[in-house]
C-alpha positions in Angstrom: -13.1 3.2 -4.0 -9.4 2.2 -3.0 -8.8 5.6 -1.1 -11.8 4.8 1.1 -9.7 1.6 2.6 -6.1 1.2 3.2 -4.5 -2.3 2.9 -4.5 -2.8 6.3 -7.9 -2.2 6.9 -8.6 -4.5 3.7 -7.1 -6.9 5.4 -8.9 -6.7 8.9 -12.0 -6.5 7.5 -11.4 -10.5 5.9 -12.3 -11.6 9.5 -15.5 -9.3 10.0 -17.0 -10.2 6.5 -16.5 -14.2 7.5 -18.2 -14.2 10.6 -21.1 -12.0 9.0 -21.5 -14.7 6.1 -21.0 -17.9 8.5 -23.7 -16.0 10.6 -25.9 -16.7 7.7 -24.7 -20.0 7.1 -25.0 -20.7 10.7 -28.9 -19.4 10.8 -29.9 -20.8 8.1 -28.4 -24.7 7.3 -30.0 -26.6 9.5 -33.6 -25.7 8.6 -32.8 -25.0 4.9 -31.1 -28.5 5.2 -34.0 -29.8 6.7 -36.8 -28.8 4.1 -34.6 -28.9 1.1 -32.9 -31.9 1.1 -35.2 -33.9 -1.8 -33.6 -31.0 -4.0 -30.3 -32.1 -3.5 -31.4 -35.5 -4.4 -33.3 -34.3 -7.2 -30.6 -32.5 -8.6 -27.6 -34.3 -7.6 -26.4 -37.4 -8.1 -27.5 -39.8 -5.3 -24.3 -40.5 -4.0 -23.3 -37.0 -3.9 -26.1 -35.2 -2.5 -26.4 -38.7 0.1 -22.3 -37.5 1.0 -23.4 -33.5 1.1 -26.7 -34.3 3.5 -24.8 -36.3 5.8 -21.9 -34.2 5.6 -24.2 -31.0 6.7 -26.2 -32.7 8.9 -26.3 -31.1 12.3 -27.8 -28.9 14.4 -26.7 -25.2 14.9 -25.2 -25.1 17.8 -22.8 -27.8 16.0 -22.0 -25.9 12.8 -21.3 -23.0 15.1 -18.8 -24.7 16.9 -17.4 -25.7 13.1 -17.5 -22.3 11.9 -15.8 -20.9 15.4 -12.6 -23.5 14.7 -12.2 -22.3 10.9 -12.6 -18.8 12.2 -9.6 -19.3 14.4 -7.9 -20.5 11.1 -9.4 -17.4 9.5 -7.9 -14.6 12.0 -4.5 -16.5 12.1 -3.9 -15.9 8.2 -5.4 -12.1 9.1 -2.9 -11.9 11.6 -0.3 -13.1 9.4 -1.2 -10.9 6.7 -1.0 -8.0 9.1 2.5 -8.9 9.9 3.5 -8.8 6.9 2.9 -5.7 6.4 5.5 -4.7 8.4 8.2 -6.8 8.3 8.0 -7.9 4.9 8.0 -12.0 5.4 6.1 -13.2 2.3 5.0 -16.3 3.4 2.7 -14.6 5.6 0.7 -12.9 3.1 1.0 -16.5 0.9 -1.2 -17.9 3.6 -3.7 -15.1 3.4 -3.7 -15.7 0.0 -4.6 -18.8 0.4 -7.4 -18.9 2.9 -9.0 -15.4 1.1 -8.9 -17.5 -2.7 -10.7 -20.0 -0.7 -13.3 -17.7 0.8 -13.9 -16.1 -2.4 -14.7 -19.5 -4.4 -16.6 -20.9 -1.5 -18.5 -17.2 -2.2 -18.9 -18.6 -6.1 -20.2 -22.2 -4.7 -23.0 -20.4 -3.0 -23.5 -18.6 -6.1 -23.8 -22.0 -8.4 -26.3 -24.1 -5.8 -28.9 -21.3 -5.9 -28.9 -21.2 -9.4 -28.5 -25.3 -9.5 -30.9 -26.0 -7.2 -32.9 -22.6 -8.1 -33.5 -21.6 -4.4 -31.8 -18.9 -2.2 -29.0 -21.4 -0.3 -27.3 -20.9 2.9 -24.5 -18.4 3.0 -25.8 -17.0 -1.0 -27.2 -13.7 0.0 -23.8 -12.5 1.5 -22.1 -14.3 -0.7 -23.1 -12.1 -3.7 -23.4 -8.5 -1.7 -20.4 -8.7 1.0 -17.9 -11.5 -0.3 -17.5 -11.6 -3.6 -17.9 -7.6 -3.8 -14.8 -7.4 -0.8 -13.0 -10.0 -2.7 -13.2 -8.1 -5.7 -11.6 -5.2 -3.3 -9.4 -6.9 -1.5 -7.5 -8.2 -4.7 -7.6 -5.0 -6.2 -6.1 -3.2 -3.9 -3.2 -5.8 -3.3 -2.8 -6.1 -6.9 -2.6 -2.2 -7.2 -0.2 -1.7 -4.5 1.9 -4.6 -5.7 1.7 -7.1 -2.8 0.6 -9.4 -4.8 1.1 -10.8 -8.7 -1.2 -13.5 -10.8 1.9 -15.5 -10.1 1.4 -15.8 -6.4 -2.0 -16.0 -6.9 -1.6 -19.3 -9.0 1.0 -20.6 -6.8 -1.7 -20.3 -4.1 -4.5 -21.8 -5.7 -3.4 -25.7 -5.1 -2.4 -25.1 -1.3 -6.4 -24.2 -1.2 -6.5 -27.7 -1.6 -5.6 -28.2 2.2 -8.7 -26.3 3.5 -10.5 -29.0 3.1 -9.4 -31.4 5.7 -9.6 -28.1 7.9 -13.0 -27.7 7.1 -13.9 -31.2 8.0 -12.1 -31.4 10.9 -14.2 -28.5 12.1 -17.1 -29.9 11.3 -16.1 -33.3 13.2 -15.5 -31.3 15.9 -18.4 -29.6 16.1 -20.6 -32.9 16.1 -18.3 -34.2 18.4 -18.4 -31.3 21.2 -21.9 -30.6 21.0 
């Protein structure tokens, strides 16, 4: 399948296959939230799954503004990965790194709460046929062209780390604006 996609277009498409996931994240959490929420206690830990409904708690139009500020976050690293390309300054493909390992195991968490809390989860159904199949890709590729090495990737992997207070900034935000 490589000869079908260059790197660059690998790389572009990162941004497309976010917004088409966070669509059904965005469609789908409040009202999945909304009938599903004795699971999470069920299955959870009260304190947890109290922390995870709170967290999550918020209309639509909210999230969206949440998902819009990590999707500026999102086509920055593209951006920077892009530019790398052609002028070679590593640390911009270190942050793409970074913000694609994070997308990828955010793909996986969908993955585990359907199967923990055995129903179909926000964000799951293009988790399994569009992220975690273009993360498989993406990687791929980069490893095959030698942009990459499973040092960088491990070197990467702590710095996700720092998504998190991106993430609930964003989410802040969005119940702050709306």
């Amino acid at each position: 399948m490589e000869f079908w996609f260059n790197i660059h277009t690998l790389i572009w498409l990162f941004p497309v296959f976010f917004i088409i996931h966070d669509f059904e994240e965005i469609i789908m959490l409040e009202h999945w939230l909304h009938h599903h929420r004795h699971k999470l206690y069920k299955r959870l830990p009260y304190p947890l799954a109290d922390r995870i409904v709170k967290q999550f708690s918020m209309t639509t139009a909210q999230f969206a503004v949440a998902v819009l500020v990590v999707f500026i976050v999102v086509s920055g690293a593209t951006i920077a990965a892009s530019q790398y390309l052609y002028n070679g300054n590593v640390m911009k493909l270190y942050v793409f790194i970074v913000v694609t390992l994070v997308f990828f195991i955010h793909a996986l968490t969908h993955i585990g709460q359907t199967i923990l809390l055995r129903s179909i989860t926000p964000g799951s159904v293009t988790s399994l046929f569009v992220i975690i199949p273009y993360s498989m890709l993406l990687y791929s590729s980069l490893f095959s062209q030698k942009l990459i090495t499973w040092q960088m990737i491990f070197n990467c992997l702590p710095f996700g780390l720092l998504f998190f207070p991106i993430v609930l900034t964003a989410q802040w935000l969005g119940k702050k604006v709306i």
